[in-house]
C-alpha positions in Angstrom: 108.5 100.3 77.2 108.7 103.0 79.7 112.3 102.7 80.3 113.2 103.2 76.9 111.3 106.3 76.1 113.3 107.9 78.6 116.5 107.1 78.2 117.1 109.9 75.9 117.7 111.8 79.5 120.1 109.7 81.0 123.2 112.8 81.4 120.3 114.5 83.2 120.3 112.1 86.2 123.9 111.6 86.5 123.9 113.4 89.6 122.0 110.8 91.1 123.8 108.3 91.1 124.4 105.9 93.9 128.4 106.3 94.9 129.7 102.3 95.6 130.9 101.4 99.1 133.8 99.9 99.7 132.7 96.6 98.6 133.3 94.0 95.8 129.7 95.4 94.2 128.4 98.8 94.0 124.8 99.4 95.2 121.6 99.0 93.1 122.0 102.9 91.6 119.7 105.4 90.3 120.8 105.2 86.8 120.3 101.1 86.9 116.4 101.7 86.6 116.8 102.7 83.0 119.2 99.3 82.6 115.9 97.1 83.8 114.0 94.5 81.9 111.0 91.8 82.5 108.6 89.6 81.0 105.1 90.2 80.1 102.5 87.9 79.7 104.1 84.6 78.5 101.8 82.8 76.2 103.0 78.9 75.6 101.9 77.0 72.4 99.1 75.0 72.2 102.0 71.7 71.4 103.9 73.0 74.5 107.4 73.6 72.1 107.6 77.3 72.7 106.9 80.4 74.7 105.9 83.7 73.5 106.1 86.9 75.8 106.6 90.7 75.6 109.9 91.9 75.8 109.7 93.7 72.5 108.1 90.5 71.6 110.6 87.6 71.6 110.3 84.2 71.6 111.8 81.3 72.9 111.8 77.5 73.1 110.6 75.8 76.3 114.2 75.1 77.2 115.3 78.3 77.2 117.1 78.5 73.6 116.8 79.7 70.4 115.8 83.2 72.1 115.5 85.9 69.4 112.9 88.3 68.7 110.4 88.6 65.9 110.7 90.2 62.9 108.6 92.6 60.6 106.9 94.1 63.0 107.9 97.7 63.9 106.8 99.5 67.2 105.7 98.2 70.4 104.5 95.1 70.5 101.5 93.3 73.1 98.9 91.0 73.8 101.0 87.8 71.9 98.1 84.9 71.2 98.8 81.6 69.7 96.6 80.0 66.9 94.9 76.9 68.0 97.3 75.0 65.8 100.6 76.4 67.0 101.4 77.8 63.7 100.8 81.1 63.9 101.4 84.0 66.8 98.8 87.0 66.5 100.0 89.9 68.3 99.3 93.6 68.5 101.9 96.1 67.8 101.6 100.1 68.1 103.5 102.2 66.0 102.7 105.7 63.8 99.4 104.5 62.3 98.2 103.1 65.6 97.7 100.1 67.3 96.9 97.4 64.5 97.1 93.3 64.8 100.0 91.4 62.9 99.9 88.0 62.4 103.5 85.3 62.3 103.6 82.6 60.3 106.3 80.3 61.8 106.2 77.9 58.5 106.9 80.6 56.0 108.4 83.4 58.6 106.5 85.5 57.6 105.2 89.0 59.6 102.4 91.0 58.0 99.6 93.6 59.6 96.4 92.5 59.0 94.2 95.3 60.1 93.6 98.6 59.5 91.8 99.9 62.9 91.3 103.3 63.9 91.2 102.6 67.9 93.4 100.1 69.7 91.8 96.8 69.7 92.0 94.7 73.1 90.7 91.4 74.6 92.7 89.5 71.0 91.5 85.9 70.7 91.4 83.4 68.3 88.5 81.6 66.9 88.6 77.3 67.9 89.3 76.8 63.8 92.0 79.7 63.7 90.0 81.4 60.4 89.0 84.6 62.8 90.0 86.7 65.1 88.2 88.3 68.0 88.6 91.7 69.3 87.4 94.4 71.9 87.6 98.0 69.8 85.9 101.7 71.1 83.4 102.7 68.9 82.4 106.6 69.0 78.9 106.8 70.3 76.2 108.7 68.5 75.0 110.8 71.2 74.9 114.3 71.5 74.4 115.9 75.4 72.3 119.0 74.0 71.2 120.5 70.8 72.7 123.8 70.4 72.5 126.4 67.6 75.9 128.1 66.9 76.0 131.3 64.2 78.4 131.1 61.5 81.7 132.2 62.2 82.5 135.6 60.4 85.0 135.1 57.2 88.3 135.2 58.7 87.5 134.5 61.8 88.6 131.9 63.9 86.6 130.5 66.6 87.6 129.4 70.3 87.8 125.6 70.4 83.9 123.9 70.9 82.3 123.4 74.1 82.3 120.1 75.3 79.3 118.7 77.3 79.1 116.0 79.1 76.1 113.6 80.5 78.4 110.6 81.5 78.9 109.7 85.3 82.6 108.5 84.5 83.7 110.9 81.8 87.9 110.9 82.8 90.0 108.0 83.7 93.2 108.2 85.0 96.0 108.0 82.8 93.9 108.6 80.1 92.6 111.5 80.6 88.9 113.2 79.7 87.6 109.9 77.7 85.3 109.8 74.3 82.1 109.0 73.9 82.9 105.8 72.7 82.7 102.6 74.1 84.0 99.0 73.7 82.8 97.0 71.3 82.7 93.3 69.7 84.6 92.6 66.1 86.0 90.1 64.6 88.1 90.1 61.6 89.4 87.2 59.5 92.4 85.7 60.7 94.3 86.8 57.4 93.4 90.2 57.1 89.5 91.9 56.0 87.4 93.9 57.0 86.5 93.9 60.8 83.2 93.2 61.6 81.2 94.9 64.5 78.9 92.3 66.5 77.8 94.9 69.5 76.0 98.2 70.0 74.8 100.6 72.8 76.2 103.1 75.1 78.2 99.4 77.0 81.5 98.4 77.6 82.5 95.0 76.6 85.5 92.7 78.3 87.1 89.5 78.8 86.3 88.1 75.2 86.8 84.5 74.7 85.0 82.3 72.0 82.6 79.3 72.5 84.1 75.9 71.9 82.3 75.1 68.8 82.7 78.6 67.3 79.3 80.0 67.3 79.2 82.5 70.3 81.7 85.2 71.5 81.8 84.9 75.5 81.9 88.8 77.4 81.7 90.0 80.3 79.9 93.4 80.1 77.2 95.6 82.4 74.4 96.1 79.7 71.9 97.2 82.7 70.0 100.5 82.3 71.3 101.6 85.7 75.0 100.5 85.0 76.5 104.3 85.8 74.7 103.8 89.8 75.8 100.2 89.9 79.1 99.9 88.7 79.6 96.4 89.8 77.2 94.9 88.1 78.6 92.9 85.0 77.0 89.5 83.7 77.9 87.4 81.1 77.2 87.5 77.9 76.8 85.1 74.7 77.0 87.2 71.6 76.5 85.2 68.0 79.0 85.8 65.8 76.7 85.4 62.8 73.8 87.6 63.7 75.7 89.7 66.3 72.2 89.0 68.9 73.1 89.0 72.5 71.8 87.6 75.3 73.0 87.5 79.2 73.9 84.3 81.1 74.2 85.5 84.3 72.0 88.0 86.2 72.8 88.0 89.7 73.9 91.3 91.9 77.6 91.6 91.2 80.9 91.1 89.0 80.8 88.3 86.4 83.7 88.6 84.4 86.7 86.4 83.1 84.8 83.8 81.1 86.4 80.3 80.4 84.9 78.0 78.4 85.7 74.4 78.9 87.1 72.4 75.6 83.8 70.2 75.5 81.6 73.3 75.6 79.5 72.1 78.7 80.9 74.7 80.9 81.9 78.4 81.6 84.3 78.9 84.3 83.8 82.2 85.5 84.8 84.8 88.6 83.2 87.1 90.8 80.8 87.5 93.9 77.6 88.5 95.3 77.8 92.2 95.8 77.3 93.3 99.5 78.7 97.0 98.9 81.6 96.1 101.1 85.1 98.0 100.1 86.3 94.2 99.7 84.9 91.3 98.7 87.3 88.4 97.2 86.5 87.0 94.0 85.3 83.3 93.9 85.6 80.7 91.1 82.1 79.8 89.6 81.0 77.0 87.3 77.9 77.5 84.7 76.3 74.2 82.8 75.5 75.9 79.7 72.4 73.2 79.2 70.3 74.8 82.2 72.4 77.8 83.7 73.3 76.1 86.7 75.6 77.5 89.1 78.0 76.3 91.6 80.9 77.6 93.4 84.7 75.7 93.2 87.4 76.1 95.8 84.5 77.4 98.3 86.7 77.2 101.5 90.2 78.6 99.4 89.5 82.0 101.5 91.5 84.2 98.7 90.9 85.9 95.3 90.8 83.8 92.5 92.1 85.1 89.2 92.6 84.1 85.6 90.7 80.4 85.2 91.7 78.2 82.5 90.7 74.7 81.9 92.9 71.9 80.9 92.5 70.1 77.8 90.4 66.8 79.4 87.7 69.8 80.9 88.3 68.1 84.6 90.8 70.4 86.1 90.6 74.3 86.5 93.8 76.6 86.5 94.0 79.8 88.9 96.1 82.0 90.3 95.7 83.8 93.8 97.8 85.8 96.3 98.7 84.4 99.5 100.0 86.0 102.0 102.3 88.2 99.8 103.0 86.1 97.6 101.1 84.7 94.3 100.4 81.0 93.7 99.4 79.0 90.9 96.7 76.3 91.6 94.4 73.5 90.0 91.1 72.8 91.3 89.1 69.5 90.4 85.5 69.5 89.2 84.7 68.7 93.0 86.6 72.2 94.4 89.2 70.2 95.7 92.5 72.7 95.1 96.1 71.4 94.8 98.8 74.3 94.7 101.1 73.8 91.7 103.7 77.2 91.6 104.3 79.3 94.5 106.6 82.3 92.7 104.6 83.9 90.3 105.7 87.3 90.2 104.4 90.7 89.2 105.2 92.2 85.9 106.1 95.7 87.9 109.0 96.9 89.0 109.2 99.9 90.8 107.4 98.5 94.5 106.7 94.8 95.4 102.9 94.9 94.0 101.3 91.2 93.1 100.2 90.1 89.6 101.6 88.2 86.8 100.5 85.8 84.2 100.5 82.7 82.9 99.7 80.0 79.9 98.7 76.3 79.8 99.6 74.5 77.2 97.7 71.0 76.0 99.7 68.5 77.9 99.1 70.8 81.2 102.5 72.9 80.5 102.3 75.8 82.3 104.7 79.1 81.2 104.5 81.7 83.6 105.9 85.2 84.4 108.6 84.2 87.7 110.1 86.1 89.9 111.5 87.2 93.5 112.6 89.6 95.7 116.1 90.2 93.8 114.9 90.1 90.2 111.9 91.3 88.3 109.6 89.1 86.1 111.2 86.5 84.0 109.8 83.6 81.8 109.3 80.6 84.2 107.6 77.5 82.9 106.2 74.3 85.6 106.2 70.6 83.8 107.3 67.4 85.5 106.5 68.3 89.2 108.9 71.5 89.2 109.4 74.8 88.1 112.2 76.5 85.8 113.4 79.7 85.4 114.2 80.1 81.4 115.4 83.5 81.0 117.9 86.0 82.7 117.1 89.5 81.5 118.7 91.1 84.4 121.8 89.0 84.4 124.3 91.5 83.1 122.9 94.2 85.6 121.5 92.9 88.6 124.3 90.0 89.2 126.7 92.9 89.3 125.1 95.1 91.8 125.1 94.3 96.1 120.9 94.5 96.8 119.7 94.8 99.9 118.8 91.5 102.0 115.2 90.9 102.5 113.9 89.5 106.4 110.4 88.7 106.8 108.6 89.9 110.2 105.7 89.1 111.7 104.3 91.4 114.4 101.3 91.6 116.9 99.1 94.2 117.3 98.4 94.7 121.2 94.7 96.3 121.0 93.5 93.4 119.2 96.1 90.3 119.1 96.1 90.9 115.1 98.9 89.4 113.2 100.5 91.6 110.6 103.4 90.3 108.2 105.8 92.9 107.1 109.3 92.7 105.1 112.2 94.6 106.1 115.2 95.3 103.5 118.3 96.0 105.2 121.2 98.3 103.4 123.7 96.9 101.6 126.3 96.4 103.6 124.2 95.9 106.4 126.6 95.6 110.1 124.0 93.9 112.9 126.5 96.1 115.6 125.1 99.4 113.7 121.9 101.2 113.7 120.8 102.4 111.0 117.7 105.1 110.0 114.3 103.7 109.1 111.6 104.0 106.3 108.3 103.0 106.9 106.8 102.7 102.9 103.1 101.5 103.0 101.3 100.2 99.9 98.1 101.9 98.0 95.1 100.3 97.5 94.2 99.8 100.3 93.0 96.2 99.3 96.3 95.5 97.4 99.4 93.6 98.6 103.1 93.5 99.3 105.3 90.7 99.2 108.7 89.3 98.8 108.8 91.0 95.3 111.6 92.9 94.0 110.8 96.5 94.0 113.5 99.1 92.3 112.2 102.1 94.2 112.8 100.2 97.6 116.1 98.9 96.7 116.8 102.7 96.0 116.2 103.7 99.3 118.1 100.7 100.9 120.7 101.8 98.7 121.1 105.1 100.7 121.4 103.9 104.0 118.2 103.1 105.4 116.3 99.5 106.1 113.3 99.9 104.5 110.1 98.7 106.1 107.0 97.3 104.2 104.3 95.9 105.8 100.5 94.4 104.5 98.4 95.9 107.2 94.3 94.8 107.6 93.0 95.5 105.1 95.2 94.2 102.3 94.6 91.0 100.3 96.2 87.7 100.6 94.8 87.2 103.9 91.6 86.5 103.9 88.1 88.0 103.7 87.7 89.0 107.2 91.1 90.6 107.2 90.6 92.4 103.7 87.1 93.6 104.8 88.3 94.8 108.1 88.7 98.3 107.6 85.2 98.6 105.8 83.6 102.1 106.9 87.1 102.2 108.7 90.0 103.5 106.7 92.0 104.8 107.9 92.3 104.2 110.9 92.1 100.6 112.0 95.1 100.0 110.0 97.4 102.4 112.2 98.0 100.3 115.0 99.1 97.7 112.5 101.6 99.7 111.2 103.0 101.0 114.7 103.2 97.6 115.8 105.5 96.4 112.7 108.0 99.5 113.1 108.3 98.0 116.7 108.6 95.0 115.7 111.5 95.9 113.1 113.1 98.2 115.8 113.4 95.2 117.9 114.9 93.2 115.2 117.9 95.2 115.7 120.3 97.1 113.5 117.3 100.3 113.7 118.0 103.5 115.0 114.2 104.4 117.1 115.4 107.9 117.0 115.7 108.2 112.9 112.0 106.9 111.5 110.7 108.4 108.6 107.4 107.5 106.6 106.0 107.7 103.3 103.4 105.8 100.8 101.3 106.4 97.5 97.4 106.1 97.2 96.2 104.6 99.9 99.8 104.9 101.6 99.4 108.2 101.1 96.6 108.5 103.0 97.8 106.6 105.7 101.0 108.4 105.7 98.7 111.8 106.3 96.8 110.1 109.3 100.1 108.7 111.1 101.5 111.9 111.4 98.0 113.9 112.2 98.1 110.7 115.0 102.0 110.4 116.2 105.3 112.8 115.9 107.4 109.6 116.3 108.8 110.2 112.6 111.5 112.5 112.0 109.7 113.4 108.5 107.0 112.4 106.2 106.3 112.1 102.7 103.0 112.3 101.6 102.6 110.7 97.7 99.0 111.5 96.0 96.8 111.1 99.1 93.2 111.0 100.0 93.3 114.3 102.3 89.5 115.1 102.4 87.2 112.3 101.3 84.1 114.4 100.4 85.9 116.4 98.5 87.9 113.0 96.7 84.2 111.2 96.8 82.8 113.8 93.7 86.4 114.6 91.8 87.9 111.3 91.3 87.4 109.4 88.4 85.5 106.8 89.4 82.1 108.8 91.3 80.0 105.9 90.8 81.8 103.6 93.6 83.6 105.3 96.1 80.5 106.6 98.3 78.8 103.1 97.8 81.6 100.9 98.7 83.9 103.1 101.2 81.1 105.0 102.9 77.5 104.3 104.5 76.1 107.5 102.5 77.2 110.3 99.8 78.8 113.0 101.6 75.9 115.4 101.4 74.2 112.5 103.7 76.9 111.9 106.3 79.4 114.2 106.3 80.6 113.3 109.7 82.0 110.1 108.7 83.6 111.6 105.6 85.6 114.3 107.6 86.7 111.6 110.6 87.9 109.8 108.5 90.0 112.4 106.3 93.5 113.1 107.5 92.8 117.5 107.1 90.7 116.5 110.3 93.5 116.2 112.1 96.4 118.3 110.5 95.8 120.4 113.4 97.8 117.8 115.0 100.6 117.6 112.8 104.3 118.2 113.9 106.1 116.0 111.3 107.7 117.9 108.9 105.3 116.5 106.1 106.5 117.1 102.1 103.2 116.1 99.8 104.0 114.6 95.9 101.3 114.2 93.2 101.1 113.8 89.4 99.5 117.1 87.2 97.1 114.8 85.4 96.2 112.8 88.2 92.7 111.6 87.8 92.5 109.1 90.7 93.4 111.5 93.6 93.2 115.1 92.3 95.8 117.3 92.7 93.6 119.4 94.8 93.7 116.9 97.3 97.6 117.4 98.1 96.6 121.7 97.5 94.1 121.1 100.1 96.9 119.4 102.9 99.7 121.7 101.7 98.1 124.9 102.0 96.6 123.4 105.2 100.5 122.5 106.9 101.7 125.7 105.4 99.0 127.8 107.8 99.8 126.1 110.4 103.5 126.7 110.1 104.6 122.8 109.7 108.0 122.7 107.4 106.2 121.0 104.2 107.0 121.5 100.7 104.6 120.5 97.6 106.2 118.6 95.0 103.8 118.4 91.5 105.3 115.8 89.0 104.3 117.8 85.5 102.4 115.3 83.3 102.0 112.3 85.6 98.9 110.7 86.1 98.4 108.4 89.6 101.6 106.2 88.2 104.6 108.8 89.1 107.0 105.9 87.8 105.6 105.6 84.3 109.2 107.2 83.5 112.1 106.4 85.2 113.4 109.4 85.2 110.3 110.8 87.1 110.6 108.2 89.6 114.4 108.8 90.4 113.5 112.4 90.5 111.0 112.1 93.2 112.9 109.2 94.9 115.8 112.2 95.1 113.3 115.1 96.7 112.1 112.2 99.0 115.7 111.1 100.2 117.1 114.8 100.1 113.7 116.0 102.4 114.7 112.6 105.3 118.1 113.7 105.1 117.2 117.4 106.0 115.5 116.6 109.0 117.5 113.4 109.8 119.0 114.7 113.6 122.3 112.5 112.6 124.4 113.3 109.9 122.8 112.5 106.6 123.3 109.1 105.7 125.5 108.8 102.6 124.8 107.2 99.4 125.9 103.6 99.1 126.5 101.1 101.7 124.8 103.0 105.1 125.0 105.9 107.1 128.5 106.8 108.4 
């Protein structure tokens, strides 16, 4: 886990640390990231009797007790799947030779590797009779961009490192860097250790593997089409035989197919995804196939939200899902005639720096479900639903969190005068927090943009609370949780549209009380960071800005990012060379000229998502024009500056010290508010 690997620098960040008010609790503190610890993908057995879950790969009974972690298996550990009996758990677990699947056997106790792969494997599953094991590895591809003849390198001499050459549209990924030319195949291995097989070939990537119910056929999602690099979207589902390894697609309309889920009689494959209208956002629907003619049909047709991770319950009439709704992420059922019952209504993301959805969860035969749980003062823990209700069965953060004074979380809803839009926003108020006082503001605005917010708890916000501000967090148009319409409403619009939205929530918390109008300050990553460029290119009512890995010209982002194939189809009308115009309205370096905001810009090295030239481009552009700014580059990052800890209190320092600098009161002081 992150928090580990950098704990080796803990005497480094001492100087960081949040000082404790006067108060019966100190304040959520700097060094307390490092201290953190959630849940990962909770798997529950097939009998129901016991959950499985990543926290260095414990498990635990479905009551909560006998919580210990497995044995045998050194290095990080991931992906836990149960055998279809219950008796043994199949996990995968990283160490010095790589990442390699083990296999527990809870009769004998016994932990053993039973691979020997030379690339990560993903997409683990089991085969319906538990004698195989499924598996989604890269394979190098045999392809070679241009024949070149090189002379022999003199004796003794030692050559520059090769060329590379490239041919590949998406050739570098964020967070992994400049990719292989490999790509992700079908194996599967015997369940008790052999000799991996390879079922797929061809320059394709392969996902979402799940196996037939009779055995026969490996379900994937995959885009096999000649055109795939142009039509990135594309994916259809695919039946490959696991004796002959032939492949053929089941799907083939215009759009995402992906998360097969066959039911237990083998009649259908629950699926998700949409007809692709080249919108920025379009919400992913539930699908049924009959597998005797191909018919399809849509479930849940009026549940106007995304629909994630389908699972089927053991009697085949009954569908699980998850979805976000407004901010917050639900667990549902759905009949075989669409009609949707809402079962869980706190699964949480398995984050924990910012209040972003997600989560997980399991269903076990006799409709079980164990689930990753949280809320806005802890992070993910393992939950389970049975009986009508819902339990929380572990307490990770007990020993930290129930020891430190967060700050209080107030929902706000606001309404946007051009337009009547309502906008839900959270506000965290500082520990301590005295309604008689005002206290500055942070406006922090999420990425995406077609992401969410929500009543989550989020470490890097409780920092910032922590030092004396409320802290502001709002889901603007064009997040998800709301709605198609809403999600889709800054199509061919961002930024832009989204402004007002966020104007009207900062009024909306100023008129709340307890906020000083006078001490406003703004930041946000990704797509925050590009809305935090246009506000203060639009308004000088913020005291300061910071600017985290932006968009700042979107012709130049269209053809560096990492992912060239589906920005200029989905976020603009045309490529850039076609329409500039709306490329450079829409980029906040159109309107630096208007910026008086003392604006500081942050971005990762190795970012791959929003170049680092993108935050050159503004900085150089602020520093002509003699605005106060000040580049911050985070060495080594990629687009996630908190994959350490210690880089995320670092730049949640430089953020906090830059506010404070131009804060007209007196700084506010660490703990418990301003003085």
């Amino acid at each position: 886990m992150p928090y580990r690997a950098a704990a080796l620098i803990l005497a480094a960040l001492a100087a960081l640390t949040t000082v404790a008010a006067s108060a019966a609790k100190p304040a959520f503190a700097p060094l307390d990231v490092f201290g953190l610890e959630w849940v990962s993908n909770p798997v529950i057995s097939p009998d129901g009797a016991r959950i499985a879950y990543v926290r260095r790969s414990f498990d635990v009974d479905r009551d909560g007790g006998n919580h210990r972690p497995l044995a045998g298996a050194p290095g990080s550990q991931a992906s836990p799947r149960w055998s279809p009996d219950g008796d043994r758990l199949a996990f995968v677990v990283t160490d010095g030779d790589g990442a390699q699947v083990y296999l527990h056997w809870f009769k004998d106790g016994v932990t053993a590797r039973v691979t020997s792969l030379m690339q990560a494997p993903t997409s683990l599953a089991w085969s319906p009779d538990g004698r195989q094991l499924g598996f989604v590895m890269r394979v190098p591809a045999k392809h070679q961009p241009l024949e070149v003849t090189l002379p022999e390198a003199p004796e003794g001499a030692t050559w520059a490192p090769p060329l590379k050459a490239i041919d590949r549209m998406v050739y570098r990924a964020d967070g992994e860097g400049y990719l292989p030319d490999a790509f992700g195949q079908v194996f599967v291995v015997p369940a008790d250790g052999g000799t991996p097989r390879q079922l797929t070939e061809g320059p394709f990537d392969h996902d979402d593997l799940t196996w037939s119910a009779d055995g026969t056929e490996i379900y994937v999602s995959a885009n096999r089409h000649e055109n795939a690099d142009l039509e990135p979207n594309d994916s259809e589902l695919h039946a490959v035989d696991v004796a002959t390894g032939g492949i053929r697609a089941l799907t083939k309309r215009v759009g995402p197919d992906a998360q097969p889920a066959p039911s237990p009689d083998g009649r259908y494959i629950a699926f998700t995804g949409y007809d692709d209208r080249y919108q920025s956002y379009q919400r992913a629907r539930l699908y049924v196939l009959r597998r005797d003619n191909g018919e399809v049909r849509e479930l849940a047709a009026d549940l106007d939200r995304d629909i994630d991770r389908p699972a089927w319950s053991r009697d085949g009439r009954r569908l699980f899902f998850q979805y976000d709704d407004q901010g917050t992420t639900r667990i549902a059922e759905a009949d075989l005639a669409g009609r949707v019952t809402n079962l869980v209504d706190d699964l949480g993301g398995e984050g924990w720096s910012r209040p972003y959805g997600g989560g997980s969860f399991s269903v076990a035969r006799d409709g079980t479900i164990a689930y990753s749980i949280n809320d806005a003062y802890d992070l993910s823990e393992v939950g389970v639903y049975d009986g009508g209700r819902s339990r929380r069965l572990t307490k990770l953060n007990e020993d930290l969190l129930a020891l430190r004074e967060l700050g209080q979380l107030e929902e706000i809803w606001s309404t946007t005068p051009a337009d009547g839009r309502r906008v839900q926003s959270w506000l965290i108020r500082p520990p301590g927090f005295d309604p008689a006082k005002k206290y500055p503001l942070i406006l922090e605005i999420h990425g995406g943009p077609h992401t969410n917010y929500g009543p989550r708890f989020a470490a890097e916000l409780q920092l910032f609370a922590a030092a004396g501000y409320n802290v502001l967090f709002s889901n603007p148009r064009g997040s998800t949780s709301y709605g198609e319409e809403f999600g889709n409403a800054i199509h061919h619009a961002y930024p832009g549209r989204d402004f007002d939205d966020l104007m009207g929530a900062v009024d909306a918390a100023i008129a709340r009380g307890g906020v000083d109008p006078d001490r406003l300050f703004v930041t946000g990553g990704s797509g925050g960071g590009v809305l935090t460029a246009w506000i203060v290119g639009t308004t000088d009512r913020f005291r300061a800005a910071a600017v985290q890995k932006p968009v700042i010209n979107w012709a130049s982002f269209a053809l560096t990012a990492d992912l060239p194939n589906y920005f200029y189809k989905y976020w603009f009308p045309a490529p850039p060379w076609e329409d500039y115009e709306a490329y450079w309205l829409r980029s906040p370096l159109s309107r630096v000229g208007n910026v008086k905001t003392p604006t500081m810009v942050v971005t990762g090295e190795q970012d791959f998502r929003t170049p680092i030239s993108e935050s050159e481009q503004y900085y150089q552009a602020l520093r002509i024009r003699g605005i106060d700014t000040l580049l911050v580059r985070v060495p080594g990052a990629s687009h996630s500056l908190d994959a350490r800890p210690s880089q995320l209190n670092a730049r949640i320092a430089y953020i906090l010290a830059w506010f404070a600098r131009h804060d007209p009161a007196s700084p506010p002081r660490n703990g418990k508010g301003p003085s």
